[in-house]
NUGU-151949 format. One record per residue (C-alpha): residue number from 1; residue in three letters; chain; x, y, z. Coordinates in steps of 0.5 Angstrom, whole numbers. Example, Ala and Ser with C-alpha at 12.3 -4.5 7.8 and 13.67 -1.06 7.14 Angstrom:
# NUGU-151949
+-----+-----+---+-------+-------+-------+
!   k !   r ! c !    px !    py !    pz !
+-----+-----+---+-------+-------+-------+
!   1 ! ALA ! A !    25 !    -9 !    16 !
!   2 ! SER ! A !    27 !    -2 !    14 !
+-----+-----+---+-------+-------+-------+
END
This chain:
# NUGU-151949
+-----+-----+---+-------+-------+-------+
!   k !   r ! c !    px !    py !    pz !
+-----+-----+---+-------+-------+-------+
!   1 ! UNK ! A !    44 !    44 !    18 !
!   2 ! UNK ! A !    37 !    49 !    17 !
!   3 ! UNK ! A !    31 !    45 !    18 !
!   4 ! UNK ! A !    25 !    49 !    15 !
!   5 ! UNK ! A !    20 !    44 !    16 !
!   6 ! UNK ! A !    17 !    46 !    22 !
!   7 ! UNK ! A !    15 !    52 !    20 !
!   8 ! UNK ! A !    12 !    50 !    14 !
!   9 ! UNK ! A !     8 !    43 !    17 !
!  10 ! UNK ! A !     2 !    48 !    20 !
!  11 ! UNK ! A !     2 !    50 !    14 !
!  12 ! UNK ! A !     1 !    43 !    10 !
!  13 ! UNK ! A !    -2 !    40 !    16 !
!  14 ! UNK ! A !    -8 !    46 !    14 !
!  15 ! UNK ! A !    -9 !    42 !     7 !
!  16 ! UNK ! A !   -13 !    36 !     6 !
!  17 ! UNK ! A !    -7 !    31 !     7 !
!  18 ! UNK ! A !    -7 !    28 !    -1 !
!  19 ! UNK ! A !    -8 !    36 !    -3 !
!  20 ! UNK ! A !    -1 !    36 !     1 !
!  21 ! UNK ! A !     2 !    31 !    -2 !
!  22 ! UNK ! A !     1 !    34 !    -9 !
!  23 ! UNK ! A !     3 !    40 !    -8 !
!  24 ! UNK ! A !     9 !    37 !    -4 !
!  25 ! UNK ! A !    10 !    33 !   -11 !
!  26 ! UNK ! A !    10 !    40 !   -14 !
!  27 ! UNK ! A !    15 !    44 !   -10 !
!  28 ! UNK ! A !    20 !    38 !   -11 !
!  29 ! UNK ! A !    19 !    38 !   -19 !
!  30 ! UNK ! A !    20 !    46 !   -20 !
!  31 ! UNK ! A !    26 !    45 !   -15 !
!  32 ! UNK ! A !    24 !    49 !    -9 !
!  33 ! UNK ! A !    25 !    43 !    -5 !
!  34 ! UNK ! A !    32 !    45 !     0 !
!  35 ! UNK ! A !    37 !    39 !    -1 !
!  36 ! UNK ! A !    40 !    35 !     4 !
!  37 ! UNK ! A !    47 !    36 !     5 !
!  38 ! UNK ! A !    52 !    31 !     2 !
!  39 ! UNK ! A !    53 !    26 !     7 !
!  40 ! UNK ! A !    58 !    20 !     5 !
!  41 ! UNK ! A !    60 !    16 !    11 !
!  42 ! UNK ! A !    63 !     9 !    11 !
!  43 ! UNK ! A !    59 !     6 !    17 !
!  44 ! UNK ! A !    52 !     7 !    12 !
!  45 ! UNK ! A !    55 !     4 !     5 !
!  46 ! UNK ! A !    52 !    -2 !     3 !
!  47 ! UNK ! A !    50 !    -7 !    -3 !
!  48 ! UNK ! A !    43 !   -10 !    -5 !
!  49 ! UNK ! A !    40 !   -12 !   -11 !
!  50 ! UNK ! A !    47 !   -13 !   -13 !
!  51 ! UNK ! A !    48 !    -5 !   -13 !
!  52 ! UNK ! A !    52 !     0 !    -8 !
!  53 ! UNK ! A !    49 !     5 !    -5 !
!  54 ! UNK ! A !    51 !    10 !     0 !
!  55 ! UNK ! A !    46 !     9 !     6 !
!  56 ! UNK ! A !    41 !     4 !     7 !
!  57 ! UNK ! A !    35 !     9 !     8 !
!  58 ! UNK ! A !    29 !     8 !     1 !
!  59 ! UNK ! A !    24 !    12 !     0 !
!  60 ! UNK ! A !    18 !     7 !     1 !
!  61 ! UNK ! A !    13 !     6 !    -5 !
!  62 ! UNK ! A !     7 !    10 !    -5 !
!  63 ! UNK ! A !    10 !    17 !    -4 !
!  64 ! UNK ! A !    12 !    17 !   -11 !
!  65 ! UNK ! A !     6 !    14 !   -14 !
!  66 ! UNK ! A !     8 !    16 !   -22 !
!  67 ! UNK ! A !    15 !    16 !   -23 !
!  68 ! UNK ! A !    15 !    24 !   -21 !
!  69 ! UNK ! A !    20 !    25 !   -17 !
!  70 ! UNK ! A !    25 !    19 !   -15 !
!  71 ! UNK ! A !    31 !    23 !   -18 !
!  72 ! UNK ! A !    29 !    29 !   -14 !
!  73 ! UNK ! A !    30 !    24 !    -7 !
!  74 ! UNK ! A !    37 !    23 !    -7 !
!  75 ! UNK ! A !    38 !    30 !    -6 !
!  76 ! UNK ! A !    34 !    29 !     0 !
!  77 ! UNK ! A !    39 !    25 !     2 !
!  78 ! UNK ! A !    36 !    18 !     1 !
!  79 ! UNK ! A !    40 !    12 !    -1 !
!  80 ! UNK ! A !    34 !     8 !    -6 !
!  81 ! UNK ! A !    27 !    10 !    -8 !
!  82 ! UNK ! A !    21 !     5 !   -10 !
!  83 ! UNK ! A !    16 !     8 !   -15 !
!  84 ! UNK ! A !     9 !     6 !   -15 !
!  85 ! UNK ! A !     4 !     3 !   -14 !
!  86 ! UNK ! A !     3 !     2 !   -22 !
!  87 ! UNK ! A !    -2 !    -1 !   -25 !
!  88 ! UNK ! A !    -2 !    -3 !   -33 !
!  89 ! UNK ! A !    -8 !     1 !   -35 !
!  90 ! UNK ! A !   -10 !     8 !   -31 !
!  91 ! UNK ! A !   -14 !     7 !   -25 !
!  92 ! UNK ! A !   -17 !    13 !   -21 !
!  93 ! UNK ! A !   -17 !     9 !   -15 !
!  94 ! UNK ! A !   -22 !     9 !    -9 !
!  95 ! UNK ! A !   -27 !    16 !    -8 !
!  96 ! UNK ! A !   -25 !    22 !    -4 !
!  97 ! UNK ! A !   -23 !    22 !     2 !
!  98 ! UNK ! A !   -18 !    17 !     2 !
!  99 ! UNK ! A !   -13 !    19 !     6 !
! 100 ! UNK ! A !   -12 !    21 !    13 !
! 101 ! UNK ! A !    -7 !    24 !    18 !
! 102 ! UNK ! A !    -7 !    21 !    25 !
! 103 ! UNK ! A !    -3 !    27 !    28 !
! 104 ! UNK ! A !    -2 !    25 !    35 !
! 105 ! UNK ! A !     1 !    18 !    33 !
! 106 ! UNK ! A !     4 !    20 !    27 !
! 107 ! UNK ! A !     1 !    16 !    23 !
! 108 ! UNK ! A !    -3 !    16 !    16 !
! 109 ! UNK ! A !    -9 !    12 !    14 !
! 110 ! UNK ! A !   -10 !    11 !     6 !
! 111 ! UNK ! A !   -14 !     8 !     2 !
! 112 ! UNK ! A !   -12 !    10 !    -4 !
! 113 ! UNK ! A !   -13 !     5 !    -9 !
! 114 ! UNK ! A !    -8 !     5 !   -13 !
! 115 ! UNK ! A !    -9 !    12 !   -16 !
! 116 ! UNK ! A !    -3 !    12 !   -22 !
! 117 ! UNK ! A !    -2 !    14 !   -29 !
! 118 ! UNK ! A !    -1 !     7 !   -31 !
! 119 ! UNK ! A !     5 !     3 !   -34 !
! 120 ! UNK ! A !     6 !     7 !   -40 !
! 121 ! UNK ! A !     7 !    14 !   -36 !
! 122 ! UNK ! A !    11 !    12 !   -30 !
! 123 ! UNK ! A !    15 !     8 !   -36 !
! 124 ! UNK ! A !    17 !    15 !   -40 !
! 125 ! UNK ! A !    19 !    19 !   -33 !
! 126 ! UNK ! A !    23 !    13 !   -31 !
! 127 ! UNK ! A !    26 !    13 !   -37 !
! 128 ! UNK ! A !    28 !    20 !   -37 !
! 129 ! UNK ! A !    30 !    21 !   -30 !
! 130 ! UNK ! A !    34 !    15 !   -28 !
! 131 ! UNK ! A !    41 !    15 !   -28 !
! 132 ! UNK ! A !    46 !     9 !   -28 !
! 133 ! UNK ! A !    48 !    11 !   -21 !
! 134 ! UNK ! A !    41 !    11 !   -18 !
! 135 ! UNK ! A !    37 !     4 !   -15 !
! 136 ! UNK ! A !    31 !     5 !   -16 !
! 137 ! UNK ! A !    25 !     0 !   -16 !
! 138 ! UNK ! A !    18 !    -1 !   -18 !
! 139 ! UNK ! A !    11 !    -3 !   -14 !
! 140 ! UNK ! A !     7 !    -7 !   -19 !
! 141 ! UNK ! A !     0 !    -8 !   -18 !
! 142 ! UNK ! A !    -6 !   -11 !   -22 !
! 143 ! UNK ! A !   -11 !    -7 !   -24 !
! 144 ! UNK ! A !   -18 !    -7 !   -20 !
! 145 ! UNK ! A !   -22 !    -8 !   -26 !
! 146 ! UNK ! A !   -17 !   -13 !   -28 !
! 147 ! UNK ! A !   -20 !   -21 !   -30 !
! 148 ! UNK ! A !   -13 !   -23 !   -30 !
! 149 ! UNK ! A !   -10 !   -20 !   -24 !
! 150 ! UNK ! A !    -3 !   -25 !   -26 !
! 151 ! UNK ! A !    -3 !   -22 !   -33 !
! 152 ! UNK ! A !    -3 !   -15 !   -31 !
! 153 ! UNK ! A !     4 !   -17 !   -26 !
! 154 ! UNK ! A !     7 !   -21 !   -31 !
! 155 ! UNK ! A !     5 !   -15 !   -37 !
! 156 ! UNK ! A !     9 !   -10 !   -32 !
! 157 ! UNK ! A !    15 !   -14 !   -31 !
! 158 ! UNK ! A !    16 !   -14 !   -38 !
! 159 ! UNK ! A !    16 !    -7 !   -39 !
! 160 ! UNK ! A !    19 !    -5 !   -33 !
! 161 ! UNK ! A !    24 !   -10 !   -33 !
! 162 ! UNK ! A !    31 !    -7 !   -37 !
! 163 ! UNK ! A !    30 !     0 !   -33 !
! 164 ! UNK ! A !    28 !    -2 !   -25 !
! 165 ! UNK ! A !    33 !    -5 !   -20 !
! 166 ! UNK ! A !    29 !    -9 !   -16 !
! 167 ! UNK ! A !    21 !   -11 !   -18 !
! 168 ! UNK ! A !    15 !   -11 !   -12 !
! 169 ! UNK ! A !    10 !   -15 !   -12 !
! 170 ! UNK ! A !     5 !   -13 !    -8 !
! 171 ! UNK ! A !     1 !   -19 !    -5 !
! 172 ! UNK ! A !    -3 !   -16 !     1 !
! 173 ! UNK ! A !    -5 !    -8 !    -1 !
! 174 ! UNK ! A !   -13 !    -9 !     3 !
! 175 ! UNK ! A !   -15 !    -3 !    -2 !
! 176 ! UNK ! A !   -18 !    -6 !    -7 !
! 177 ! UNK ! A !   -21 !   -12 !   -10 !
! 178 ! UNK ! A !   -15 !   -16 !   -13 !
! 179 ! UNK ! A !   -10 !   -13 !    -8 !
! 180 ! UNK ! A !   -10 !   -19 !    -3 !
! 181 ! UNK ! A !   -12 !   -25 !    -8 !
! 182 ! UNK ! A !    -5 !   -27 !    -9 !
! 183 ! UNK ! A !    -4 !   -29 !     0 !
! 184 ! UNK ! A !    -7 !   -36 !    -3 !
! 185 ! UNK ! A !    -1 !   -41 !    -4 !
! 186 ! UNK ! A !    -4 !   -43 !   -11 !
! 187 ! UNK ! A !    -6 !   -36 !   -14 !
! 188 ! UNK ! A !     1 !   -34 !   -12 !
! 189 ! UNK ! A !     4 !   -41 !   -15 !
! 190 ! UNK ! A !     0 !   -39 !   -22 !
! 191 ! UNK ! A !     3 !   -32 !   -21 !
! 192 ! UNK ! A !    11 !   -35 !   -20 !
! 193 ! UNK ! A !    10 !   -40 !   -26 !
! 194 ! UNK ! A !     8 !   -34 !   -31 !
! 195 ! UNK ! A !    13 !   -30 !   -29 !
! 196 ! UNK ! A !    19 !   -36 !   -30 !
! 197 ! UNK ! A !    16 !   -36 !   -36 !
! 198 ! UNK ! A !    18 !   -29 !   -39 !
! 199 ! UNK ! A !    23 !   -29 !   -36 !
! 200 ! UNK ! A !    25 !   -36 !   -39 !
! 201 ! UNK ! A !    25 !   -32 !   -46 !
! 202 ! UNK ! A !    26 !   -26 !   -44 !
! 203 ! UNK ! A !    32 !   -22 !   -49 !
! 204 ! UNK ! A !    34 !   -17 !   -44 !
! 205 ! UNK ! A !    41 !   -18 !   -42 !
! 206 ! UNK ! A !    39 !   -20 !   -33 !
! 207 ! UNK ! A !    33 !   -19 !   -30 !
! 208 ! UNK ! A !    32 !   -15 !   -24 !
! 209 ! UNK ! A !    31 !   -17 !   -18 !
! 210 ! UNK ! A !    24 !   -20 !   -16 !
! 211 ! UNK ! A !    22 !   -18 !    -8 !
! 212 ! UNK ! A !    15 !   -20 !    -5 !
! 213 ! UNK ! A !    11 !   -15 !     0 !
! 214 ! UNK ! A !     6 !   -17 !     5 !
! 215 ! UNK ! A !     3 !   -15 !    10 !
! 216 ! UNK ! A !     4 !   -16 !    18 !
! 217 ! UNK ! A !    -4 !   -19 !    20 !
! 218 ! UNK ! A !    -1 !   -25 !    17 !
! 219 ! UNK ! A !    -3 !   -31 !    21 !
! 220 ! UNK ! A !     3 !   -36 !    22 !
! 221 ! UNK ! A !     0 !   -42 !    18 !
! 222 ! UNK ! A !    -2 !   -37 !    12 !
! 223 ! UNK ! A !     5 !   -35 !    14 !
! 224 ! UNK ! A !     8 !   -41 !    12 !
! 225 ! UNK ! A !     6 !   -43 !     6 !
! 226 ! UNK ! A !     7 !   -36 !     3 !
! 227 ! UNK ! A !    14 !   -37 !     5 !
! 228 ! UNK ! A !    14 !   -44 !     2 !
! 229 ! UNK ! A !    12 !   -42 !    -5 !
! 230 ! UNK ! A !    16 !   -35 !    -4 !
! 231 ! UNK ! A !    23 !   -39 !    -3 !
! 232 ! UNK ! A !    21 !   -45 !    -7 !
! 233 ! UNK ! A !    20 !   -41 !   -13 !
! 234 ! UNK ! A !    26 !   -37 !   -11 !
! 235 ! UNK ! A !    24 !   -30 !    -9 !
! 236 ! UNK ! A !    30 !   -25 !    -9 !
! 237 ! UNK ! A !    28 !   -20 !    -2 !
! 238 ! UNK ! A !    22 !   -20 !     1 !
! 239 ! UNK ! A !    19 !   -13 !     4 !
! 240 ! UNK ! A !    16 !   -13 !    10 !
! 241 ! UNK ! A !    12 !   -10 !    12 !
! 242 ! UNK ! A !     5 !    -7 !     8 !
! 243 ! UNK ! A !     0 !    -3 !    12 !
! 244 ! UNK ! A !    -5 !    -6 !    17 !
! 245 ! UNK ! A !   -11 !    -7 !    18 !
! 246 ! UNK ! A !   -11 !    -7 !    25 !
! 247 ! UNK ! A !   -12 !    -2 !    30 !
! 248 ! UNK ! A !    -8 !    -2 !    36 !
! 249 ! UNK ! A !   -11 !     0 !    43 !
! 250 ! UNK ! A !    -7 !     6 !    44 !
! 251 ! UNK ! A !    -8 !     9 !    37 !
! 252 ! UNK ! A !   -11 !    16 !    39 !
! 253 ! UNK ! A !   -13 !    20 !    33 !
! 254 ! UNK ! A !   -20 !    22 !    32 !
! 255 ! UNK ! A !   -19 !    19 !    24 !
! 256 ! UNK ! A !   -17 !    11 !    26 !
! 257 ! UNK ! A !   -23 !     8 !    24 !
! 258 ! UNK ! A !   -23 !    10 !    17 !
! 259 ! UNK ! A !   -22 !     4 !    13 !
! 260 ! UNK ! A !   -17 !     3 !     9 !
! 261 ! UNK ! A !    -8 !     0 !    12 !
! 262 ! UNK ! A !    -5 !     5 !    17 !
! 263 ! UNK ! A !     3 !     7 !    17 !
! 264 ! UNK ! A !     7 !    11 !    21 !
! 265 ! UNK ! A !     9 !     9 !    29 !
! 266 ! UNK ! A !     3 !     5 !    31 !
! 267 ! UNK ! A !     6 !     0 !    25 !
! 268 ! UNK ! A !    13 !    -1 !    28 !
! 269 ! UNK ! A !    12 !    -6 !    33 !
! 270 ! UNK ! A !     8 !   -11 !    30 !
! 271 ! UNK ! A !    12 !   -10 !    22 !
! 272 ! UNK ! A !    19 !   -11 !    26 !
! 273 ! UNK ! A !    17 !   -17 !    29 !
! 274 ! UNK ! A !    15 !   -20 !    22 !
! 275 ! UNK ! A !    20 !   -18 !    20 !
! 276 ! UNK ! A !    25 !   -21 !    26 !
! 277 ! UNK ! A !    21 !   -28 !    25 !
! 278 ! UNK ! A !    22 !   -28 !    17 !
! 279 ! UNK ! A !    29 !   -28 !    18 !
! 280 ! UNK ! A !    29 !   -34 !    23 !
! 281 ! UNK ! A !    25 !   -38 !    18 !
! 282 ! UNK ! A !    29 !   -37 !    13 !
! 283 ! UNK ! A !    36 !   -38 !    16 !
! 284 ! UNK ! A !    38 !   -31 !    15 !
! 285 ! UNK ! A !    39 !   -32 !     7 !
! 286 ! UNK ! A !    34 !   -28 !     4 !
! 287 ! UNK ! A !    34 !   -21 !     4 !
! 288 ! UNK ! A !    30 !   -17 !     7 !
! 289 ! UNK ! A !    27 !   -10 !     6 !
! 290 ! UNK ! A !    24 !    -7 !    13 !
! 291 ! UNK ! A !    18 !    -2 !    12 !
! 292 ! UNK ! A !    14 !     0 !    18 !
! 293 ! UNK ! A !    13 !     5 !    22 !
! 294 ! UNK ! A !    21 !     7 !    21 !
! 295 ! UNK ! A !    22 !    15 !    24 !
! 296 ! UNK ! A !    29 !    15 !    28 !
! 297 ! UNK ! A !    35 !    12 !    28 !
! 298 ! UNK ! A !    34 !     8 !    33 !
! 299 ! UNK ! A !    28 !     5 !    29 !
! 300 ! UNK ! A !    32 !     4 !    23 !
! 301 ! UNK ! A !    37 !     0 !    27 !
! 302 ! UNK ! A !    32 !    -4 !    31 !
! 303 ! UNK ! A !    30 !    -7 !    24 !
! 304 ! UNK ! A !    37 !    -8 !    22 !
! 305 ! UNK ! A !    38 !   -12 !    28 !
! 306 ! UNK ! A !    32 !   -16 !    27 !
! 307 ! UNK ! A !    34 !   -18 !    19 !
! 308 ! UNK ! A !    33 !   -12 !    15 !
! 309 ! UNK ! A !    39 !   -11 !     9 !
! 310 ! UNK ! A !    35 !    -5 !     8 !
! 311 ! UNK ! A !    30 !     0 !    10 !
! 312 ! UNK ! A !    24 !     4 !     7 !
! 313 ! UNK ! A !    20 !    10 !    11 !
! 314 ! UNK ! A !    15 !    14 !     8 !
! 315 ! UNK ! A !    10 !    17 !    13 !
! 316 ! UNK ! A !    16 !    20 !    18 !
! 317 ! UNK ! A !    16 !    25 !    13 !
! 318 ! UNK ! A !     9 !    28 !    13 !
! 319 ! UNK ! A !    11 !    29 !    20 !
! 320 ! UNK ! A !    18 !    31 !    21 !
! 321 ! UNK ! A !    20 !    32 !    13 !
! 322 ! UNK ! A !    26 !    31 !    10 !
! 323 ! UNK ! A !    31 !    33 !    15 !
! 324 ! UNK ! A !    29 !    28 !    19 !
! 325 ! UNK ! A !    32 !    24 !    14 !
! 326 ! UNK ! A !    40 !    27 !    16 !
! 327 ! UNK ! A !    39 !    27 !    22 !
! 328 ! UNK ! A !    38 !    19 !    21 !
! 329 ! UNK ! A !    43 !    18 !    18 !
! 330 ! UNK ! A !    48 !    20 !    23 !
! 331 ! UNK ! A !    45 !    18 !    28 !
! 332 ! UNK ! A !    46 !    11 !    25 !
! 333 ! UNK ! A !    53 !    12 !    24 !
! 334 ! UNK ! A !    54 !    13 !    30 !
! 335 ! UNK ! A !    50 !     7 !    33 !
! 336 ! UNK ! A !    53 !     2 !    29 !
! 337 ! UNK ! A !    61 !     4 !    32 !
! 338 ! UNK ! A !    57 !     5 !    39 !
! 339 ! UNK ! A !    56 !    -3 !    38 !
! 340 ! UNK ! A !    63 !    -4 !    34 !
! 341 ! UNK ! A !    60 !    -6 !    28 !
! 342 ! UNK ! A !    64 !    -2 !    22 !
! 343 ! UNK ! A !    59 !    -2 !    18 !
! 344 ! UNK ! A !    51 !    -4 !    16 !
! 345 ! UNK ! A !    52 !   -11 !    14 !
! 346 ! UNK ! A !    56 !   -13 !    20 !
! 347 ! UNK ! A !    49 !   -11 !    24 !
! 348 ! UNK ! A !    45 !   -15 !    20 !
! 349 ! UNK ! A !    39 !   -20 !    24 !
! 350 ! UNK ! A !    45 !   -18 !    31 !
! 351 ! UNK ! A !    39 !   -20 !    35 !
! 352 ! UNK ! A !    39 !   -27 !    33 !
! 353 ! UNK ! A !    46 !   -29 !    34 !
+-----+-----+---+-------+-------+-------+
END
């Protein structure tokens, strides 16, 4: 397996991170993206959200925030993706610069504010690429000027919901105004109760699965009353974790005290073991989404043995790209037959028996 990237990365990490972004984005749509060779192995099949999927690797949101190039991340290897953040209304998002490379600790800092081309534009592309075969999941978000933040998420649950698999609420974005509102028990219970009433009239023949996103600088009693209002309404998965605030003391890039939440390496410990902790409070019932510093096969097992039915990554490719995808699945593989496991599920929250 030819990996280009390395070649490239000095290039790319010569441009304005964002710049990057875009002309990554670019290059996947014209399709001169190399693909990732097809890699269907036993070990790595899998079911969530009522779906079969391949392998258990997702695209994290926020890579494609428009809906451009979902369907061109399959051929690079990924078993699902998630689009987004969208918002109802186009919303700029925050001032220039927003984003921010951290290269010694392969980490990325945004504050990007929920930059999309709102709900009816994201809706058309999804429209249009989305196959039967592909899982694919929408990150909702409330506009940042929005007077009802809970209307905007039940706004794009309606319109999302016959083309997306699976439905985020994201309830700890620290980047705008709105985005961490829905952390209080009763705002969050308000929000529940409206989308139980669409869904109560709702004509579409199912609905699709609704997961929660929250962040990792959750405190434990916060923590609690979440989860109680989440289970007692429901709540099909949980994705854990969003970004964090937090700068860990070893984090060493000349950027870490931007503002806005940081992803990639430093996030792993402290995202794992949130995840590890909503696994035992919740028996081990509820499917659990692992994001979070995820860059290797040992990360991506580490997370599953904590609880995870599925991961996500996102940042590991500015620094590695989509090579680093492959390598992961084949290196997983063979960790789950190492340990005896012939498969995923079987590893799921291993840790805690």
């Amino acid at each position: 397996m030819f990996d280009y990237f390395p070649a490239l990365r000095p290039i790319l990490h010569r441009l304005d991170p964002e710049e990057a972004h875009l002309w990554t984005l670019r290059a996947l749509e014209l399709g001169i993206v190399p693909t990732q060779p097809l890699m269907l192995d036993a070990a790595l099949r899998t079911t969530i959200f009522g779906k079969s999927i391949d392998n258990p690797i997702g695209l994290a949101a926020g890579f494609d925030k428009n809906a451009r190039v979902f369907h061109k991340m399959y051929r690079q290897g990924f078993g699902f993706t998630e689009i987004g953040g969208v918002t109802p209304r186009p919303q700029a998002g925050n001032p220039r610069p927003r984003l921010f490379r951290l290269a010694e600790d392969e980490a990325v800092i945004n504050r990007m504010g929920f930059n999309n081309d709102g709900m009816e534009a994201v809706r058309g592309r999804l429209v249009a690429h989305r196959t039967a075969d592909m899982l694919v999941g929408v990150n909702l978000a409330a506009n940042i000027d929005s007077e009802d933040p809970a209307d905007d998420f039940v706004t794009l649950a309606r319109r999302f919901s016959p083309h997306a698999d699976f439905l985020t609420l994201d309830i700890s974005c620290p980047n705008t105004a709105n985005g961490k509102m829905f952390l209080s028990p009763g705002p969050l219970q308000d929000l529940l109760d409206r989308l139980s009433a669409m869904y109560g009239d709702l004509s579409a023949p199912k609905r699709p699965a609704l997961a929660a996103k929250i962040a990792p600088d959750i405190e434990e009693e916060e923590l609690d009353k979440i989860l109680e209002v989440l289970t007692g309404f429901g709540i099909d998965a949980m994705i854990l974790s969003n970004t964090t605030i937090d700068r860990p003391e070893d984090v060493r890039g000349a950027q870490k005290d931007e503002r806005g939440g940081m992803s990639g390496r430093p996030l792993f410990n402290r995202s794992t073991a949130l995840l590890s902790k909503v696994y035992a409070k919740t028996g081990g019932k509820l499917p659990l989404v692992g994001v979070g510093g995820v860059s290797s096969a040992a990360d991506a097992y580490l997370k599953i043995r904590a609880g995870a039915s599925v991961v996500q990554l996102y940042t590991a490719l500015v620094f590695q790209g989509p090579a680093m995808v492959t390598r992961l699945k084949l290196d997983l593989a063979d960790m789950l037959r190492r340990d005896g496991f012939q498969n995923v599920a079987e590893a799921i929250g291993a840790d805690h028996r």
